[in-house]
N, C-alpha and C positions, 0 to 999 in steps of 0.2 A: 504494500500500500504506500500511497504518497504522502511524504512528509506535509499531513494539512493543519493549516487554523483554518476551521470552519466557525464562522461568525452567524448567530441566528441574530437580524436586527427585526427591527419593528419599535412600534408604539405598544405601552405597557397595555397589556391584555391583550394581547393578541398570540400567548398559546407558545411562547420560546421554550420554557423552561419544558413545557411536555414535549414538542416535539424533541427538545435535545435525548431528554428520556427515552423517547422511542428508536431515536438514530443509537445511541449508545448501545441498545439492546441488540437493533438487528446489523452492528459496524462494532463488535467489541472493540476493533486495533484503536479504535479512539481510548487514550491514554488517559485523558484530564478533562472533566468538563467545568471548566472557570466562570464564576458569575460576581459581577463588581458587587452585586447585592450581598452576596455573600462576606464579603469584606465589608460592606459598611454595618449588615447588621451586626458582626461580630464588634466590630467596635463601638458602634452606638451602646452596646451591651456592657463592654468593657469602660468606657470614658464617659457615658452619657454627655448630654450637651444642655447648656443654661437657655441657647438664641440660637437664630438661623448665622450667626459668625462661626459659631464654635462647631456647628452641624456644617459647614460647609468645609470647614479644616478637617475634620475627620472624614467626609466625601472626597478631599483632595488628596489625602491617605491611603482610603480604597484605591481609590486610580493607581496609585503609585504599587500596592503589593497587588494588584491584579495585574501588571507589568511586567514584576517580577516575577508572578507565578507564569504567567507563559515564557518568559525567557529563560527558566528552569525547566521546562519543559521544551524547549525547543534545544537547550542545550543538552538534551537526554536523545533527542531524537524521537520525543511522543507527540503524536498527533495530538489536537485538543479543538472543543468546542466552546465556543464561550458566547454565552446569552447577555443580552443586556440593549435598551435602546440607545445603541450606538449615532454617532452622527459626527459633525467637522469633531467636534471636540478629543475625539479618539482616533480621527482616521491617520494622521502622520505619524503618530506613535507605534499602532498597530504595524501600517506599511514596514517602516525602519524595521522593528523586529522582523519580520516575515523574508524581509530582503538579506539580512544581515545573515537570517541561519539558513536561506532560501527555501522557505518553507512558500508551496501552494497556498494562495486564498480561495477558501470560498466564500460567498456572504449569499443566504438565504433571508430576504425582506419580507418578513411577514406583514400583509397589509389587508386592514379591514373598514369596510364605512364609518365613517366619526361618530354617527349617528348610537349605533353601534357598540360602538370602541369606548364612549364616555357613558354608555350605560355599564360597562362590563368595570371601568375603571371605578364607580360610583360604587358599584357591591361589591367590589372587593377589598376598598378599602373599608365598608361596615361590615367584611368577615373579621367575629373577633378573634380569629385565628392569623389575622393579617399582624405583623409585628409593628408594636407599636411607634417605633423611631424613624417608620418612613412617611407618618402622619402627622408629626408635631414637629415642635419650633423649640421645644425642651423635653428631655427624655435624662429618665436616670432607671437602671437596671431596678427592675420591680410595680414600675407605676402602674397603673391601668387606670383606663378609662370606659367606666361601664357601657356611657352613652356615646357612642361612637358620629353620632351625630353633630356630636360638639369637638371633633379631631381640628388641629390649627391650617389643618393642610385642604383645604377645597375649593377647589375653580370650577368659575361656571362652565357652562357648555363655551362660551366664547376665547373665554381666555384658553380652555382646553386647546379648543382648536389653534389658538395663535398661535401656545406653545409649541405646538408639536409641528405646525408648521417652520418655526423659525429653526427648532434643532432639525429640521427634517428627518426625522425619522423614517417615514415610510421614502425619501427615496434615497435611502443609505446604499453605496454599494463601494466595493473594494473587492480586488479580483476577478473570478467570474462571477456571475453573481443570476442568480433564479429570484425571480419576486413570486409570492405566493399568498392566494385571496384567501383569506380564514373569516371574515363575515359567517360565513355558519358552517361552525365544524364537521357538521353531519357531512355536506359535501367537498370537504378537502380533501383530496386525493393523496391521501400521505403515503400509498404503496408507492405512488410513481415515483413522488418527490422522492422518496430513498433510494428506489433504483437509478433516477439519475446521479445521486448522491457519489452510489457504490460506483456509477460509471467515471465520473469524477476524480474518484479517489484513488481507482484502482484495487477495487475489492470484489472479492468473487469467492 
């Protein structure tokens, strides 16, 4: 197989982290699946934060060991997956590595109606299984908030939409790159999307 970083982008809710799950099941030579979230909430957990200053320093922390973790793994020679709504902010960093150990890209853009997208983003932030430090403006290891209603973090449908227009998310791409409609998962074709994957990659 070929030495890949496969990059799942998209707008949050749009299904990364399962698809990554699914490609790792049926692509085991995938080494490492990397997610910034994961590093942030490990640290929100460990540092907690007072305001959005001290949450964005520990955000610019994650970045920095999700960097390290692919360039550990690429200095091993393992392939890796790494989920996250990507966009300019990461693409120069990303490339340099990739070139440096000359590892293949791929980047699969999940993309789905805003309409959509901001209902899915709305409940899953009032899942209270969602961790708390990616809703607030202060977090310290142990809070909770019953009423999830009252989270610091919520944009309307507009501002949604700005957002994610101006990180573009949905038209992230680096390497070769598959865009793929997930508006209703029922009809997303995720046998194909992996067999192009494996052709890709050089798996069989």
């Amino acid at each position: 197989m070929k030495q890949t970083m496969l990059l799942l982008a998209g707008s949050p809710g749009t299904g990364k982290s399962y698809l990554g799950n699914i490609i790792c099941k049926e692509i085991p030579d995938f080494f490492n699946k990397i997610s910034i979230d994961f590093f942030k909430e490990k640290l929100y957990e460990e540092n907690g934060f007072d305001n959005i200053k001290e949450k964005t320093n520990l955000d610019n922390l994650a970045y920095t060991l999700f960097y390290q973790s692919i360039e550990k793994s690429m200095q091993k020679g393992q392939s890796i997956i790494a989920d996250y709504p990507f966009s300019y902010r990461q693409y120069d960093t990303l490339k340099i590595l990739a070139d440096k150990y000359k590892f293949q890209i791929i980047t699969i853009t999940l993309i789905c109606d805003l309409d959509i997208l901001y209902q899915r983003q709305k409940e899953r932030d009032l899942d209270p299984e969602r961790p708390l430090g990616f809703i607030m403006n202060h977090y310290h290891k142990g809070d909770t908030l019953s009423d999830r209603t009252k989270m610091d973090i919520q944009k309307t449908k507009a501002e949604f939409t700005k957002f994610n227009d101006q990180r573009g998310y949905a038209k992230f791409k680096l390497g070769k790159t598959l865009v793929f409609d997930v508006s209703d998962f029922t009809h997303a074709n995720y046998p194909a999307l992996i067999n192009k994957i494996k052709k890709w990659v050089g798996y069989s």
